[in-house]
VOBA-543510 format. One record per atom (N, C-alpha, C): residue in one letter; atom name; z, y, x. Coordinates in nm, 2 decimals. Layout:
<recs>
a CA Z Y X
...
</recs>
This chain:
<recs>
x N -2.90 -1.39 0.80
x CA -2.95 -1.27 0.74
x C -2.85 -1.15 0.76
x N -2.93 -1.06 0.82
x CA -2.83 -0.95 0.82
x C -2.78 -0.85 0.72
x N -2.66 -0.80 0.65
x CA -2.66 -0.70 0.58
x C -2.73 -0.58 0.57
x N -2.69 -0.50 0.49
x CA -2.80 -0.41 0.46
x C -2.61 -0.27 0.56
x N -2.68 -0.15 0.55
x CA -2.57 -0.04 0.61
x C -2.50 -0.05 0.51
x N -2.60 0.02 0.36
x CA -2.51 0.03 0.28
x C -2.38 -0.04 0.22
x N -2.44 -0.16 0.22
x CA -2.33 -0.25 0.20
x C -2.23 -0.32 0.30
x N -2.21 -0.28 0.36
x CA -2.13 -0.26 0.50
x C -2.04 -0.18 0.48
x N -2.10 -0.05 0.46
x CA -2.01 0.07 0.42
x C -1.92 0.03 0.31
x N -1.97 0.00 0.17
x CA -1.96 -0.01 0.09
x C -1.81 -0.17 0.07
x N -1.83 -0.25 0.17
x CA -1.74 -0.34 0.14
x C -1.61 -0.29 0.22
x N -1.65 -0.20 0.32
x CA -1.58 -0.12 0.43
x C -1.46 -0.04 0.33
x N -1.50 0.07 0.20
x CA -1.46 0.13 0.13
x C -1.38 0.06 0.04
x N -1.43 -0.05 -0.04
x CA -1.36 -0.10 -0.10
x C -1.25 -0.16 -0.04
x N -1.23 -0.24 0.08
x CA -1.12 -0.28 0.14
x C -1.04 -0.21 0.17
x N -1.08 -0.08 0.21
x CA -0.93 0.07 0.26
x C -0.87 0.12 0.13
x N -0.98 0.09 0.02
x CA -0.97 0.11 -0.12
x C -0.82 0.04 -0.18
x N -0.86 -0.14 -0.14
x CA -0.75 -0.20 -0.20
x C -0.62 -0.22 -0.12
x N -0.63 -0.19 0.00
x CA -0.53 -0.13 0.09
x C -0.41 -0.06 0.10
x N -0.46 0.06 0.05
x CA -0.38 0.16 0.01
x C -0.36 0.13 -0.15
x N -0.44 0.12 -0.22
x CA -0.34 0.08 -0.34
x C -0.23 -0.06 -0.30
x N -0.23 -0.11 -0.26
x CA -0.13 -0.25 -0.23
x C -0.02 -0.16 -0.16
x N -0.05 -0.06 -0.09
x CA 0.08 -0.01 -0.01
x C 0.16 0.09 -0.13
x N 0.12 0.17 -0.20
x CA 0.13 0.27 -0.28
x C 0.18 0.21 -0.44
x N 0.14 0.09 -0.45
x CA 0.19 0.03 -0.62
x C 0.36 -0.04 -0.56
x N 0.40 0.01 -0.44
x CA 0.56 -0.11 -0.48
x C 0.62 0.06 -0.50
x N 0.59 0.17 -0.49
x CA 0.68 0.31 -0.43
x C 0.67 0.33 -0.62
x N 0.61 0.30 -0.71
x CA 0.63 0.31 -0.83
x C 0.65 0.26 -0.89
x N 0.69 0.09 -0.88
x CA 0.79 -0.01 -0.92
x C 0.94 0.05 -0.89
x N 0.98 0.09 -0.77
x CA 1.12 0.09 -0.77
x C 1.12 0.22 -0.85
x N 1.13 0.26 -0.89
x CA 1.16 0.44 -0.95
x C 1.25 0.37 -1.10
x N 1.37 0.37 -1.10
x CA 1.46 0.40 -1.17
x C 1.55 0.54 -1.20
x N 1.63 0.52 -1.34
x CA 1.75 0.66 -1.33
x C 1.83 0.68 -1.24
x N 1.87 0.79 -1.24
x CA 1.93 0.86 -1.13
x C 2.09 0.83 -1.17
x N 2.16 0.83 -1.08
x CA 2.31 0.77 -1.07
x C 2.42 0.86 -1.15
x N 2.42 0.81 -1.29
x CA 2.53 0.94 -1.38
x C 2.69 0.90 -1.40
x N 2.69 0.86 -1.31
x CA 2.86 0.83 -1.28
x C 2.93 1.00 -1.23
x N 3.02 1.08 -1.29
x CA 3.07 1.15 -1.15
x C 3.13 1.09 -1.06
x N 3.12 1.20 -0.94
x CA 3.16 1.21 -0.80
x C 3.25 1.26 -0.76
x N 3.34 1.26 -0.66
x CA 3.44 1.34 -0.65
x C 3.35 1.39 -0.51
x N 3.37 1.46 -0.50
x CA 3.28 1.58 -0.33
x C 3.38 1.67 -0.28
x N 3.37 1.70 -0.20
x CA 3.49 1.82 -0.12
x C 3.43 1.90 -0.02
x N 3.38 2.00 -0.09
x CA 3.35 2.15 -0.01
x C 3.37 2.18 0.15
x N 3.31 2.27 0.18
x CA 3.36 2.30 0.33
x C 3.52 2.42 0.32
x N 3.55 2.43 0.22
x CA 3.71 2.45 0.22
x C 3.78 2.40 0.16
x N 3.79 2.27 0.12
x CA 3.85 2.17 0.10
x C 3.88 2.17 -0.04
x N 3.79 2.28 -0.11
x CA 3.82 2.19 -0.27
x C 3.76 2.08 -0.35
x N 3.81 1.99 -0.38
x CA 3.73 1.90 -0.46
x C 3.69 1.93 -0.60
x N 3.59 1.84 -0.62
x CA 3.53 1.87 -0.74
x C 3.46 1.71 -0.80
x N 3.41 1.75 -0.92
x CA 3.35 1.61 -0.92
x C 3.18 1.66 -1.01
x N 3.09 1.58 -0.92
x CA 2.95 1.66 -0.98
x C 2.95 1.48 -1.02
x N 2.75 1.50 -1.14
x CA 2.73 1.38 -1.20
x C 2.57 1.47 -1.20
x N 2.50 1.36 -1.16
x CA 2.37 1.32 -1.09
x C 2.27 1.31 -1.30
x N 2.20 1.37 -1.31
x CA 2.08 1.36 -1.40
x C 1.98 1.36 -1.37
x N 1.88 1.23 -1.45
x CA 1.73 1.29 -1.48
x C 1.69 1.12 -1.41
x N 1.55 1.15 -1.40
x CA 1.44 1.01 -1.29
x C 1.40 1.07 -1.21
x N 1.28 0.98 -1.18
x CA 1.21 1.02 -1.04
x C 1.08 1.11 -1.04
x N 1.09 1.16 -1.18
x CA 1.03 1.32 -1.20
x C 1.12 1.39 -1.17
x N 1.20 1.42 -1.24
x CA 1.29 1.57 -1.23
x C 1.49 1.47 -1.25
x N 1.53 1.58 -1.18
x CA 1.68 1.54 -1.15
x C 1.74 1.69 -1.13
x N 1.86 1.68 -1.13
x CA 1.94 1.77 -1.06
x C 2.09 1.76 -1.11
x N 2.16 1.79 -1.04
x CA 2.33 1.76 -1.04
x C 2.41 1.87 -1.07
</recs>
């Protein structure tokens, strides 16, 4: 018996459907805090400094 189009389509969609969610659910498992240790860093004229990393994988800045 042959399928109908619709449902063709329709198993077609749901398969690219669960596809891309399977590729896209591990990129929101790893998201941990951002590294708040300071750093020691050294400029392009040689001064050092030490910066310290805030925030997650919404918002951060150092």
């Amino acid at each position: 018996m042959r399928a109908y189009p619709s449902r063709t389509l329709l198993s077609l969609l749901l398969a690219a459907l669960f596809a891309a969610s399977a590729l896209l659910a591990p990129a929101t498992a790893l998201a941990r805090p951002a590294y708040s240790q300071p750093v020691t860093v050294t400029d392009a004229s040689g001064t050092e400094m030490q910066i310290r990393g805030y925030g997650d994988e919404f918002f951060n800045l150092t």
